[in-house]
N, C-alpha and C positions, 0 to 999 in steps of 0.2 A: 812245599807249596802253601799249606797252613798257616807256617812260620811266617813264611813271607808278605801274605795279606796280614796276620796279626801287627809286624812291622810298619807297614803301609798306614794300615788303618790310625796308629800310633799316631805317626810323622803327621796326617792330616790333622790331629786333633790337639797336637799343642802346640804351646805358643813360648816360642823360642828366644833366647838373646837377639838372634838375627832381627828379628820382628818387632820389636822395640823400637821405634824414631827416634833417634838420641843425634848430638850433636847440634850444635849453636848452629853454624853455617848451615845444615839442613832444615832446623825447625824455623830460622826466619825467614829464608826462601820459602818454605810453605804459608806462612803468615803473610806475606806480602805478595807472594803471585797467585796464591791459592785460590779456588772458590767457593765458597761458602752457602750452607744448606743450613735450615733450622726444620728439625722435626720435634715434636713437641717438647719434649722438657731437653732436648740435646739438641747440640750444634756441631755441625760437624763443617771440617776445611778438610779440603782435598785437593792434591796436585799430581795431574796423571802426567807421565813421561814414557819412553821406552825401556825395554828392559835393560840391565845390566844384567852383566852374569856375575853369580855368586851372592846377588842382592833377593830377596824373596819379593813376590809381585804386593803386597803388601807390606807397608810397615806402620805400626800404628801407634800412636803418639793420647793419653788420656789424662784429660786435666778435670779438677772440682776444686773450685774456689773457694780460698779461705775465708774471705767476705762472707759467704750464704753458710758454711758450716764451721764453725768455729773450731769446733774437737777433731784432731786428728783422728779417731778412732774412727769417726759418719765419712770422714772424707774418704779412708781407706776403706770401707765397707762397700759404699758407693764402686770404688775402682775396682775391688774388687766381681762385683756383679757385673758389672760392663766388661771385663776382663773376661770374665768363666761366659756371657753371654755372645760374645764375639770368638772367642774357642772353640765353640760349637756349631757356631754357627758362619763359620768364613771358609766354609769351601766351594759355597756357590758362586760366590769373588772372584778367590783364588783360579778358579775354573776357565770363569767367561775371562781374566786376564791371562791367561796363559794360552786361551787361542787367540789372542789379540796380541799377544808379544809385548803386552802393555805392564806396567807397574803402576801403583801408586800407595802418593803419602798421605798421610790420615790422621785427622786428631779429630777426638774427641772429647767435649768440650760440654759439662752440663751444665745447664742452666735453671733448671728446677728450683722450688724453693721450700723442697722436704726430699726426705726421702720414700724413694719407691723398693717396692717386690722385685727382688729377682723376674719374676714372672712377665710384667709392664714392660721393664728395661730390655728383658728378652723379643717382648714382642714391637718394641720402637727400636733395635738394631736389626732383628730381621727386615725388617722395612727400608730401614739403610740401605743394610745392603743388599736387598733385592732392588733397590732406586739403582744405587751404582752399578752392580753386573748387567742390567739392563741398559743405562746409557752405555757402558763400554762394548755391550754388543751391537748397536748402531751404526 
């Protein structure tokens, strides 16, 4: 029984191949029918649909523009904190979509013009997505 919440708890808390928004055909369908939210130094698109099976109610998609950071090293730092801050924090999401039979596509998109704290970035994704599990429980 241990075992099995130790399992569980896992499976919530990473972020998987699956969870990745990849493909041309999906990422510009999201760009073009998606709709768009700006919270403070991030913008995020999103495209809710119905579920499919074998797809996770989530898949998420993170861009930093080469234009505002020049050195790939700030760019991948950057991803990387939106990355470990959405890890942790996407089971409230995952939750309210899963009694809604709902999915959805997700990019995240900053638009800052420095960089922020783990800490910041943590507390402007909670807000995300406490915005969206709240509109999809509507």
């Amino acid at each position: 029984m241990i075992l099995l919440f130790f399992i569980m708890s896992k499976e919530s808390q990473s972020f998987g191949k699956a969870e990745h928004l990849c493909g041309i055909t999906t990422i510009n369908t999201l760009f073009e029918k998606g709709r768009s939210r700006n919270f403070h130094f991030l913008r995020i698109i999103y495209l809710a649909g119905d579920t499919i099976p074998g797809i996770p109610p989530v898949r998420i998609l993170i861009s930093v523009p080469k234009r505002i950071f020049k050195k790939a090293v700030t760019r991948n730092l950057i991803k990387r904190r939106i990355r470990e801050a959405y890890r942790r924090n996407k089971s409230t999401l995952f939750n309210a979509l899963e009694k809604q039979n709902q999915r959805i596509d997700l990019a995240i998109l900053w638009t800052g013009k420095e960089v922020l704290s783990y800490h910041e970035i943590t507390e402007a994704l909670k807000e995300i997505i406490e915005r969206l599990s709240q509109q999809k429980q509507q």
